[in-house]
DSSP file (Angstrom, degrees, kcal/mol; ACC not computed):
  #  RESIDUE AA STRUCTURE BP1 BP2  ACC     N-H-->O    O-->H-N    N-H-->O    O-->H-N    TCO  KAPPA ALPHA  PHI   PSI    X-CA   Y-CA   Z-CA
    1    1 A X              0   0    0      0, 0.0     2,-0.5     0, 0.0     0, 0.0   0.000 360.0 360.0 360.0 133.3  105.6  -26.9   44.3
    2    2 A X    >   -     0   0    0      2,-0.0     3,-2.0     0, 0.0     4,-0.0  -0.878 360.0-116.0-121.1 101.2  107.9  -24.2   42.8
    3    3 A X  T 3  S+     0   0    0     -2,-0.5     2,-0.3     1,-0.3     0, 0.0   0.278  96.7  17.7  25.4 123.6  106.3  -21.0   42.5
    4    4 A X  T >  S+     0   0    0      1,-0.1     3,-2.9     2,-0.0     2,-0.4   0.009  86.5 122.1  57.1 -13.5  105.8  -19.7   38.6
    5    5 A X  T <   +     0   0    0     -3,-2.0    -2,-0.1    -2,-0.3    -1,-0.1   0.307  68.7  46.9 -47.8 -17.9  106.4  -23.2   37.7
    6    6 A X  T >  S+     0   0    0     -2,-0.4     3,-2.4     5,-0.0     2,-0.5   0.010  83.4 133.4-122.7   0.1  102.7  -23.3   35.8
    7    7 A X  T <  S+     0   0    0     -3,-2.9     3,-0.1     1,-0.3     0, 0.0  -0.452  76.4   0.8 -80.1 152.7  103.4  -20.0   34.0
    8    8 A X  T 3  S+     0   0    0     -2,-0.5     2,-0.4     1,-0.1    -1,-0.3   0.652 105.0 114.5  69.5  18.3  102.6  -19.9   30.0
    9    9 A X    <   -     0   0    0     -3,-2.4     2,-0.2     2,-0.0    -1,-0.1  -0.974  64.0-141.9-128.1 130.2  101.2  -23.9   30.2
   10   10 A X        -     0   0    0     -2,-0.4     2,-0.3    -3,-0.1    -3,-0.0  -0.549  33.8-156.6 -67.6 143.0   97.5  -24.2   29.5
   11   11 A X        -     0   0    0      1,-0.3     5,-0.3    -2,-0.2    -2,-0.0  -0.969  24.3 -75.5-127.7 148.9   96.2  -26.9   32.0
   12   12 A X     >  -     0   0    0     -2,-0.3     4,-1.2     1,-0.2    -1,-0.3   0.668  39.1-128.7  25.8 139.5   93.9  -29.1   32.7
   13   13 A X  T  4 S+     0   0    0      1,-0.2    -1,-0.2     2,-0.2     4,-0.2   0.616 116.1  52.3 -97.2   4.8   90.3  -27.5   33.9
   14   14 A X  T  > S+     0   0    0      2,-0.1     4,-0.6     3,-0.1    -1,-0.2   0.839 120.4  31.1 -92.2 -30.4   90.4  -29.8   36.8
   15   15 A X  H  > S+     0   0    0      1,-0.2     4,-0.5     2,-0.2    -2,-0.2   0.632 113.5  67.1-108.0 -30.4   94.1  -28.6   37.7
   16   16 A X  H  X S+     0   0    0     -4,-1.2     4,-1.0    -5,-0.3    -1,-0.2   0.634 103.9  41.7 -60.4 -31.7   93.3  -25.1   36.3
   17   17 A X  H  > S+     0   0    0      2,-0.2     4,-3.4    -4,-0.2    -1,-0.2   0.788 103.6  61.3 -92.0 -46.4   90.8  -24.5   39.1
   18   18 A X  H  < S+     0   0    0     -4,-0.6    -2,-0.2     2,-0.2    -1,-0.2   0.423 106.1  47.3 -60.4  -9.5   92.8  -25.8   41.5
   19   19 A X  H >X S+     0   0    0     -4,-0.5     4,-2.1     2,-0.1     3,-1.6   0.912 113.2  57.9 -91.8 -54.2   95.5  -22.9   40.5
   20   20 A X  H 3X S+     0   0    0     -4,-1.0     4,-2.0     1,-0.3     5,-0.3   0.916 106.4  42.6 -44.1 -75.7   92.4  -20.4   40.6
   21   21 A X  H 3< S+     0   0    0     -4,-3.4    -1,-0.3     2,-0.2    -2,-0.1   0.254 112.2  48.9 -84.9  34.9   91.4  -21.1   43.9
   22   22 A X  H <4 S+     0   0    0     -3,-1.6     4,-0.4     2,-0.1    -2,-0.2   0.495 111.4  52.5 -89.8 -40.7   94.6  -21.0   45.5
   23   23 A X  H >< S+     0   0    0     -4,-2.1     3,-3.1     2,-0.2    -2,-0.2   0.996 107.7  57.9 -35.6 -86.4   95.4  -17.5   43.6
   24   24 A X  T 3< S+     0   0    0     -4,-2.0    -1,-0.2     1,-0.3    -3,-0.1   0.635  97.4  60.9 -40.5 -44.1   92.3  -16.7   45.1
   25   25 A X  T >  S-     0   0    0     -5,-0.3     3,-3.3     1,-0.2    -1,-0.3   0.667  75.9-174.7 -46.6 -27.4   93.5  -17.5   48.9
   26   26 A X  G X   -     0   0    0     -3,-3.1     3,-0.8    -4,-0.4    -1,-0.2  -0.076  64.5 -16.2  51.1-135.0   95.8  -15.2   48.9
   27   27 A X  G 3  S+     0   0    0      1,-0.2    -1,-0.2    -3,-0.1    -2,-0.1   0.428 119.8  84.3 -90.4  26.7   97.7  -15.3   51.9
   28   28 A X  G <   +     0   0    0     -3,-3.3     2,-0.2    -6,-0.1    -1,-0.2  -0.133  67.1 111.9-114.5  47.6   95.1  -17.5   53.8
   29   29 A X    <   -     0   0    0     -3,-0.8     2,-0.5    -7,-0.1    -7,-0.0  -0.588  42.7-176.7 -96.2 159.4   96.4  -20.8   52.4
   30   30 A X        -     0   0    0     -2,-0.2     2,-0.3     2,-0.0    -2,-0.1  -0.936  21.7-151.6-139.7-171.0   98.2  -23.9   54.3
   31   31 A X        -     0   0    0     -2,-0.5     2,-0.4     0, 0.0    -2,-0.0  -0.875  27.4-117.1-141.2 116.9   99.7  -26.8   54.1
   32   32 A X        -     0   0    0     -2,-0.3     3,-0.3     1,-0.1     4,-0.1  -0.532  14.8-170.9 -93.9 147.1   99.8  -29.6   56.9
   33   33 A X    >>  +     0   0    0     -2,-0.4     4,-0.8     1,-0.2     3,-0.6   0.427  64.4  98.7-103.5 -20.2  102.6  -30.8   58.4
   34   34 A X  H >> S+     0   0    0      1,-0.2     3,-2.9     2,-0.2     4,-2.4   0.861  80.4  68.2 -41.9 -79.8  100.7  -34.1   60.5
   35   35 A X  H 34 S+     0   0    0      1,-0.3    -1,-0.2    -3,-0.3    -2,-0.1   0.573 101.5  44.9 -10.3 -58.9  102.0  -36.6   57.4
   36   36 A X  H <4 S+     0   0    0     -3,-0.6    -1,-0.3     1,-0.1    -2,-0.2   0.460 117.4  33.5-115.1  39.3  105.2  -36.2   58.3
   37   37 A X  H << S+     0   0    0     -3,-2.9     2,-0.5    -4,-0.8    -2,-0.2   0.560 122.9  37.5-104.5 -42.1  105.4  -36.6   62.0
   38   38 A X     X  +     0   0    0     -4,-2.4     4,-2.1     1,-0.2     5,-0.1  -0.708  60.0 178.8-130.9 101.7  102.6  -39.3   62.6
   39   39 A X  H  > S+     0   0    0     -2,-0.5     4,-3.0     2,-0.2    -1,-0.2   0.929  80.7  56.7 -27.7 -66.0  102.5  -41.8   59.8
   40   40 A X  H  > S+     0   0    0      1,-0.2     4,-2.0     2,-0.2     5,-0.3   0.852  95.3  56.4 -49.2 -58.8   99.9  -43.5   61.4
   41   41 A X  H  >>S+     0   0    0      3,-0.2     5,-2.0     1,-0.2     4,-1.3   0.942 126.0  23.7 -30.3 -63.9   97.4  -40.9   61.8
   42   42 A X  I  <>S+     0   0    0     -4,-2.1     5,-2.5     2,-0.2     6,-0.4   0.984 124.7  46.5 -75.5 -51.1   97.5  -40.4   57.9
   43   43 A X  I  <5S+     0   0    0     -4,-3.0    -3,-0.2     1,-0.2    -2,-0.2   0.921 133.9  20.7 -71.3 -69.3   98.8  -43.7   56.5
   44   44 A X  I  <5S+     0   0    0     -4,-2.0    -1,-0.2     3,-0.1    -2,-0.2   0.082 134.8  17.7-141.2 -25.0   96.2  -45.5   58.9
   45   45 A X  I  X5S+     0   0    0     -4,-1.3     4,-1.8    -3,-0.4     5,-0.2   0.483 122.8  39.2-135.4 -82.0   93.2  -43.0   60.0
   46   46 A X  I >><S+     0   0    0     -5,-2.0     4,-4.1     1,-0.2     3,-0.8   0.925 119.0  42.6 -60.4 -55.7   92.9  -40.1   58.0
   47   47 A X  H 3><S+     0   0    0     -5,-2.5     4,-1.2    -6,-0.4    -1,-0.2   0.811 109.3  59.2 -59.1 -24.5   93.5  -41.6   54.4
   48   48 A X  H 3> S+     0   0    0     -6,-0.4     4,-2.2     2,-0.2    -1,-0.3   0.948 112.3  40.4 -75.3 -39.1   91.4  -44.5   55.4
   49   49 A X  H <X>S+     0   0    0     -4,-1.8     4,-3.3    -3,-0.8     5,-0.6   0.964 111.5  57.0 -63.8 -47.0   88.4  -41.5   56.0
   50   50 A X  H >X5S+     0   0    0     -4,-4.1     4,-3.2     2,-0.2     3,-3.0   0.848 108.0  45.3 -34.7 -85.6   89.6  -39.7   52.8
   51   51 A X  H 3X5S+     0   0    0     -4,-1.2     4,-1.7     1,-0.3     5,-0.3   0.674 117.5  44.6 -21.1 -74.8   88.9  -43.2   50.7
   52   52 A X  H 3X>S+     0   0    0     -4,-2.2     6,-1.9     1,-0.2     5,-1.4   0.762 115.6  49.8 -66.0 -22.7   85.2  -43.6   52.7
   53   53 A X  H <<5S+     0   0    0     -4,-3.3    -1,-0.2    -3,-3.0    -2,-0.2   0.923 113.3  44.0 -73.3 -38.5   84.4  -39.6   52.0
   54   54 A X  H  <<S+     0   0    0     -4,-3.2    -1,-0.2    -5,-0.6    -2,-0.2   0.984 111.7  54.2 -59.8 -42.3   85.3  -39.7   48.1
   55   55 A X  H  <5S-     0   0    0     -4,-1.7    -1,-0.3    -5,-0.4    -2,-0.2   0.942 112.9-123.2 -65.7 -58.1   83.4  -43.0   47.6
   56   56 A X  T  <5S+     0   0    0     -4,-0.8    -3,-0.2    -5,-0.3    -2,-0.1   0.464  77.7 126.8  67.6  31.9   80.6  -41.3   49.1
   57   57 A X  S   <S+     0   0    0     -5,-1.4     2,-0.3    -6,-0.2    -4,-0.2   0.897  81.1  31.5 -64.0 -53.8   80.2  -44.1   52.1
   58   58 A X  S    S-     0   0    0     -6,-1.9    -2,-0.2    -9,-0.2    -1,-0.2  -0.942  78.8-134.0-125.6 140.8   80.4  -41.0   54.6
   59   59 A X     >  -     0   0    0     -2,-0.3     4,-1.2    -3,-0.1     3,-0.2   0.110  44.8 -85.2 -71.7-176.6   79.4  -37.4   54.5
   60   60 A X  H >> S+     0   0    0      2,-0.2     4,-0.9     1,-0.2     3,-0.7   0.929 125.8  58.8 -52.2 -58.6   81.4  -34.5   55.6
   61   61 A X  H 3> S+     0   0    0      1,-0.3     4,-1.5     2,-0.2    -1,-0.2   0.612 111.9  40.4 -41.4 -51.4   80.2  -34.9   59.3
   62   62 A X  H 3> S+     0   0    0     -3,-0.2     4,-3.7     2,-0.2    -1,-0.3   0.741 106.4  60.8 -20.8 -62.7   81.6  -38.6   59.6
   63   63 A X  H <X S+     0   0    0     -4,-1.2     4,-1.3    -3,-0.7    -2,-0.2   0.699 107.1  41.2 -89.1 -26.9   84.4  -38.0   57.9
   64   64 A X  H  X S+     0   0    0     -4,-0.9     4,-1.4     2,-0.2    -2,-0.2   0.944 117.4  57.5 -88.1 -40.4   86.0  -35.0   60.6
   65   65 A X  H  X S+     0   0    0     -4,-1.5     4,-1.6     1,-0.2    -2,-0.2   0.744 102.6  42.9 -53.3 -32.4   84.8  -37.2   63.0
   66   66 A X  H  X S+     0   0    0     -4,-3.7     4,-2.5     2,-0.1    -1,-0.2   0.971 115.1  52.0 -62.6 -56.7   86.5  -39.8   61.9
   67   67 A X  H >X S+     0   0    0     -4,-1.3     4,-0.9     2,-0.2     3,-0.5   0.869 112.0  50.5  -7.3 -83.7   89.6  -37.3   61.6
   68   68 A X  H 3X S+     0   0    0     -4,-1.4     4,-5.6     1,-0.4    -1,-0.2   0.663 105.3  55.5 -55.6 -60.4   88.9  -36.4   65.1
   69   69 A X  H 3X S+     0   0    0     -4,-1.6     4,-3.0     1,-0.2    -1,-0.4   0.873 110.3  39.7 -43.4 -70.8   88.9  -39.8   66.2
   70   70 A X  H <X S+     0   0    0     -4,-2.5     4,-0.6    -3,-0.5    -1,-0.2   0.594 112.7  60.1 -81.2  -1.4   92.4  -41.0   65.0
   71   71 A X  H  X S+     0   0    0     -4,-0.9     4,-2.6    -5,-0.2    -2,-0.2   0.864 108.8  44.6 -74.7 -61.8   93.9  -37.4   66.1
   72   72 A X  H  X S+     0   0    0     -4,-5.6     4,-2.6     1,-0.2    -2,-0.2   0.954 110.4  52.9 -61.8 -39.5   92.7  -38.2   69.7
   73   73 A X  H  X S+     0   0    0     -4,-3.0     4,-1.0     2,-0.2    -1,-0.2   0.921 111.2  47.5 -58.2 -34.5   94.1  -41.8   69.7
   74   74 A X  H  < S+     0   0    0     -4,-0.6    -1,-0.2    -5,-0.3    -2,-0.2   0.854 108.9  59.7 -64.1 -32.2   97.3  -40.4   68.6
   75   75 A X  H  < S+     0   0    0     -4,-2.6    -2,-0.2     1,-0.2    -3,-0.1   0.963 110.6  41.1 -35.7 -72.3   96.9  -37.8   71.5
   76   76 A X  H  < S+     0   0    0     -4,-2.6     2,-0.6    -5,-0.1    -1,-0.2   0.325  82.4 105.3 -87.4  -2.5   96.8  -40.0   73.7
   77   77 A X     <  -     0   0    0     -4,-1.0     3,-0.3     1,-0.1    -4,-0.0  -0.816  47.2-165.5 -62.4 110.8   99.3  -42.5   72.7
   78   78 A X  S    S+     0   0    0     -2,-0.6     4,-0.2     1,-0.2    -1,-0.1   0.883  84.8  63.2 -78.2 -51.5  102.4  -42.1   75.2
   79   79 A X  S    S+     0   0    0     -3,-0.1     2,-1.0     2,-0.1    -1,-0.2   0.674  90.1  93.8 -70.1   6.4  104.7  -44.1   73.0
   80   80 A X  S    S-     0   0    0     -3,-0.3     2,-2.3    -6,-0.1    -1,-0.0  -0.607  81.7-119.6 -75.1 114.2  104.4  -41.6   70.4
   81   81 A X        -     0   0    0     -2,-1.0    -2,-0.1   -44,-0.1    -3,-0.1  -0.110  29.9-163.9 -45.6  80.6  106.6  -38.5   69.6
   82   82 A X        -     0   0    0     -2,-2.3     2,-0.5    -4,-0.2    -1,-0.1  -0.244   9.3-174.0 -84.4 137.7  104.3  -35.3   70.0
   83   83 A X        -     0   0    0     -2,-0.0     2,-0.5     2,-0.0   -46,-0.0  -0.860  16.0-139.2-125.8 173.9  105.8  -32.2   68.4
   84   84 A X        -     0   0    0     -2,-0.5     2,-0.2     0, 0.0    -2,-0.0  -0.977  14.6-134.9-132.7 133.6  104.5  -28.6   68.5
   85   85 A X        -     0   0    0     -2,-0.5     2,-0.3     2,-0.0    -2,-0.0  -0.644  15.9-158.4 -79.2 140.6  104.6  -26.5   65.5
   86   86 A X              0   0    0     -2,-0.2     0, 0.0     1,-0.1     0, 0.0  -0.867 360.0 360.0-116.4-174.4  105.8  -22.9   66.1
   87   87 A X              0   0    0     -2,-0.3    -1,-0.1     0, 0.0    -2,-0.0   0.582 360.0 360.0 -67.6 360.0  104.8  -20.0   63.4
């Protein structure tokens, strides 16, 4: 994402909104960093919840739990690399 990159071009209202409430965040926005340390977890866990939440197979509740779920198996995997974010 490059920063003015969206000035003077009308978009989308779907995309439009999404500029709107990020504006709106101010400085209480993120981005996470999990994607590219444990593949698995996202490739394999998380995206696999994403897909059942959108579909509307699982509610919110389900769907961190599921989260939760493929965070602690990665936790606890030894042959894994665990990294620690600093600020």
């Amino acid at each position: 994402m490059v920063a003015g990159a969206t000035d003077g071009v009308e978009l989308p209202y779907g995309l439009s909104t999404v500029v709107k409430a990020l504006d709106a965040s101010g400085t209480n926005g993120f981005n996470w960093v999990y994607n590219n340390y444990y593949r698995k977890l996202e490739r394999n866990l998380v995206d696999a919840a994403c897909g059942e939440f959108f579909s509307g197979r699982i509610g919110p509740a389900e769907f961190l739990d599921q989260c939760q779920k493929g965070a602690d198996s990665i936790a606890q995997d030894s042959s894994i690399k665990k990294y620690k974010r600093t600020a």
